[in-house]
C-alpha positions as CSV (number, residue, x, y, z in Angstrom):
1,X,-7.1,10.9,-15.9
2,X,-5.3,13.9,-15.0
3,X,-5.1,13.5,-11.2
4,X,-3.5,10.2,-12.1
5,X,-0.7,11.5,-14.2
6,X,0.1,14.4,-11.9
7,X,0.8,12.0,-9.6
8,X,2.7,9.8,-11.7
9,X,4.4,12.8,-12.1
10,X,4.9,13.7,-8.9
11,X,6.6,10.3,-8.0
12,X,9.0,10.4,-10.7
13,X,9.9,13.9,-9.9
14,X,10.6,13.2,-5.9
15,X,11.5,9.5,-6.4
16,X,10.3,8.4,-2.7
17,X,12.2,5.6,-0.8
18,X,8.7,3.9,-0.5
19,X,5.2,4.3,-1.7
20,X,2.4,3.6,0.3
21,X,-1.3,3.3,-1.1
22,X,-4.4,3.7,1.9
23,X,-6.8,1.5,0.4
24,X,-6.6,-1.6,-1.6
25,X,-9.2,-1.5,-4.1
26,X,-7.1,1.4,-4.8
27,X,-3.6,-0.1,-5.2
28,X,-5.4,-3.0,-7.6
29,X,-6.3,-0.5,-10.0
30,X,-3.0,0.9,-9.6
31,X,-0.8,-2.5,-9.4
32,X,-3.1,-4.8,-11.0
33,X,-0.5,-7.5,-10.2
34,X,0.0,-6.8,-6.6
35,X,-0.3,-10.0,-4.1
36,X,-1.1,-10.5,-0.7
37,X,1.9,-9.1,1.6
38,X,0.1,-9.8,5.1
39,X,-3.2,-11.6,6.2
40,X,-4.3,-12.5,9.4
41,X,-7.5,-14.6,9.8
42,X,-8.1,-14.8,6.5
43,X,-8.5,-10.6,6.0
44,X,-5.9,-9.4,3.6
45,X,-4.2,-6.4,5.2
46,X,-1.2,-5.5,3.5
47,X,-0.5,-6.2,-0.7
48,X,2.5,-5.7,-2.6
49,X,3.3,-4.7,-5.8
50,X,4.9,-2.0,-8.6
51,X,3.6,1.5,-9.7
52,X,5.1,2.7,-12.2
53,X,8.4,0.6,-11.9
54,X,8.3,1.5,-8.5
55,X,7.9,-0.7,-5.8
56,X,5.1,-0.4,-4.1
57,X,2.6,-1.7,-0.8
58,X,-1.1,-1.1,-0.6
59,X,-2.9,-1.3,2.7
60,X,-6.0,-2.1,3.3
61,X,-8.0,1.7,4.5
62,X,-7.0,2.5,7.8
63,X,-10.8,4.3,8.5
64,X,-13.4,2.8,6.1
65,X,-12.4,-0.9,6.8
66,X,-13.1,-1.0,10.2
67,X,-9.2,-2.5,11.3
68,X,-9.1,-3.9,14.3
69,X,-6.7,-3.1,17.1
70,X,-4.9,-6.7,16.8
71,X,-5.0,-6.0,12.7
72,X,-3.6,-2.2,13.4
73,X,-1.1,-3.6,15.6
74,X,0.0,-6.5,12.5
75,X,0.5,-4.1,10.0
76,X,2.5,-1.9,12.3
77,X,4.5,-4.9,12.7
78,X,5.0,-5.2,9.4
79,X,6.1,-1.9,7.9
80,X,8.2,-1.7,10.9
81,X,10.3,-4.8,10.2
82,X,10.3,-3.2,6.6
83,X,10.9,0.6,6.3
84,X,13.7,2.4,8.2
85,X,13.7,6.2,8.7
């Protein structure tokens, strides 16, 4: 895959403070070890993982899945208890 390994490429070049995936089916493919991070009612909204021995989170897609304000409002939570700027 050559889109995958330029941007393998470009991660190990700019070595980011965090790396964030929009989608979770996704992040599996690329952290096929990932586990659940957040879930409310049941929906899981936020995974964890590595990508190339980076660590990594996966969220669930912010258009497609059809989040809802409360769910929006969770995962906001979350990244903000987590990542600084």
């Amino acid at each position: 895959m050559p889109s995958l390994e330029r941007a393998r490429r470009i991660i190990k070049t700019l070595q980011p403070r965090h790396l964030l995936v929009i989608g979770l089916e996704t992040f599996g493919r690329l952290a096929p070890s990932a586990t659940s991070a957040l879930e409310r009612n049941g929906r899981c909204l936020v995974e964890q993982g590595e990508i190339w021995g980076m660590a990594a989170f996966g969220v669930i897609h912010l258009s497609g899945a059809h989040v809802s304000g409360a769910d929006f409002d969770a995962i906001k939570a979350y990244f903000g208890e987590r990542i600084s700027n």
